[in-house]
C-alpha positions in Angstrom: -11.9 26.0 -1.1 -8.5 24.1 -0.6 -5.8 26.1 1.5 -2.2 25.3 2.3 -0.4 25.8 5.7 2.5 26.3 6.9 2.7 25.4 10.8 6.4 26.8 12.3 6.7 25.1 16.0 9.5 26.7 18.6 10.3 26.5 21.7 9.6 29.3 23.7 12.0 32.0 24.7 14.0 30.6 27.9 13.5 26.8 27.8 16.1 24.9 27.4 17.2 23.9 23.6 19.9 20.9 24.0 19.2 19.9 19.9 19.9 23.8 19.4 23.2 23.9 21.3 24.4 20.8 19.8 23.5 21.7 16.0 25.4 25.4 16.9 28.5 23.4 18.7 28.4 21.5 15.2 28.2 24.0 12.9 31.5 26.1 15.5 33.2 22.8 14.6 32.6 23.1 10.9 33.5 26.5 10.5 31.2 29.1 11.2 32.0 30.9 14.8 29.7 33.8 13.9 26.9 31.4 14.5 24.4 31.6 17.4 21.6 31.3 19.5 20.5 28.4 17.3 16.7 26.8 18.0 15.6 23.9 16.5 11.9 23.3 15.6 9.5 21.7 13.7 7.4 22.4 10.8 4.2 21.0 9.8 3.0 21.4 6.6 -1.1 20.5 5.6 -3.6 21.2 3.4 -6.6 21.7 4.3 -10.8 22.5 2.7 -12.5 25.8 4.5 -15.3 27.4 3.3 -12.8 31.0 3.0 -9.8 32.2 4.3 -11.0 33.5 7.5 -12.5 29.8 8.4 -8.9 27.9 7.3 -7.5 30.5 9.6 -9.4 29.8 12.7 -8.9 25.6 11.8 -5.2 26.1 11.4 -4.8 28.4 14.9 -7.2 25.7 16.7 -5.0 22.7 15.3 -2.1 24.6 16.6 -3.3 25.3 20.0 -5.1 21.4 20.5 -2.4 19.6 18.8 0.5 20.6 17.0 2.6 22.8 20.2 2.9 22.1 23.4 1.4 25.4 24.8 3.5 25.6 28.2 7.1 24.9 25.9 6.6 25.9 22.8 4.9 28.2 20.3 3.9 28.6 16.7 3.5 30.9 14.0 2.3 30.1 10.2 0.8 31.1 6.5 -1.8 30.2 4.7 -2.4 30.8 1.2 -5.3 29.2 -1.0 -4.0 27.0 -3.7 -5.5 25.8 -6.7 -7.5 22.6 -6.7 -5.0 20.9 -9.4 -2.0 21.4 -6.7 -3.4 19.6 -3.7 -1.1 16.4 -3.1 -3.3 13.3 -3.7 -4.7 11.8 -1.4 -3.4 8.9 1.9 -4.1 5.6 2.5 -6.6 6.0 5.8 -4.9 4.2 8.6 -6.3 0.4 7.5 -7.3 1.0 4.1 -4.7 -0.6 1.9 -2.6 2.1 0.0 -3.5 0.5 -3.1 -6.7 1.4 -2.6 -5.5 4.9 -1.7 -3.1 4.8 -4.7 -6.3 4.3 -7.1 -7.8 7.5 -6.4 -4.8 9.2 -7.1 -5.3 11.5 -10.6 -3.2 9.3 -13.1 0.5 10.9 -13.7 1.9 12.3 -16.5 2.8 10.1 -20.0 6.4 9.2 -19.3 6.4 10.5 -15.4 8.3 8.4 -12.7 6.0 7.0 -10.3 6.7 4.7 -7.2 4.3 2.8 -5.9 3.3 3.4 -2.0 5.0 0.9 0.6 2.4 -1.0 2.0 4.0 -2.6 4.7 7.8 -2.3 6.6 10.6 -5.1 5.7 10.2 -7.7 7.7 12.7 -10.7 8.7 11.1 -12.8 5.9 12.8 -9.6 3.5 16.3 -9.7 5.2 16.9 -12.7 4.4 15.6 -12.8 0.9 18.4 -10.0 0.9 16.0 -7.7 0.5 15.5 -4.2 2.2 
């Protein structure tokens, strides 16, 4: 049964949050003194296959814990919520699988939809000067 998360990441009350105090000196600057106390985190979002809720649960805490925070600076909250299989995002290109390949299994898009085509590989110099990206 597909699931959806939501993984909010923090850091945790009393460690220092230089991003935070910069983003509130900003937004002083900008206009709005009533701001404060701002922290800046990190949200992960993933999908995920469990048997039920209760076993998507357990993955998504255990991910959280092994991976996604740092236990001694940060904590994390999140949701979950089953979706149904039509909304799942298609899948990635495994890393060295070409994304064509990727692309393929992909269900096809809508008559008329917009689609771009995955990048499957960074500008290099040889696209610079070809004035390209």
């Amino acid at each position: 049964m597909p699931f959806r998360a939501e993984v909010k990441v923090l850091l945790r009350p009393g460690v220092l949050d230089p991003q935070g105090a910069a983003v509130e000196r900003a937004l002083h600057a900008l206009g709005y003194p009533g701001v404060r106390e701002v922290r800046v985190g990190k949200v992960v979002e993933l999908w995920l296959d469990a048997a039920d809720e209760a076993q998507a649960r357990e993955q998504v805490e255990e991910m959280g814990r092994r991976l996604l925070a740092n236990p001694v600076l940060e904590r994390f909250t999140f949701t979950l919520a089953p979706v149904a299989p039509a909304a799942t995002p298609a899948p990635r290109a495994a890393p060295g699988e070409p994304a064509a390949r990727s692309a393929a299994l992909a269900a096809p898009a809508a008559p008329g939809a917009a689609v771009t085509p995955p990048a499957d590989r960074r500008p290099g110099r040889e696209d610079r000067e070809a004035g390209g990206p």
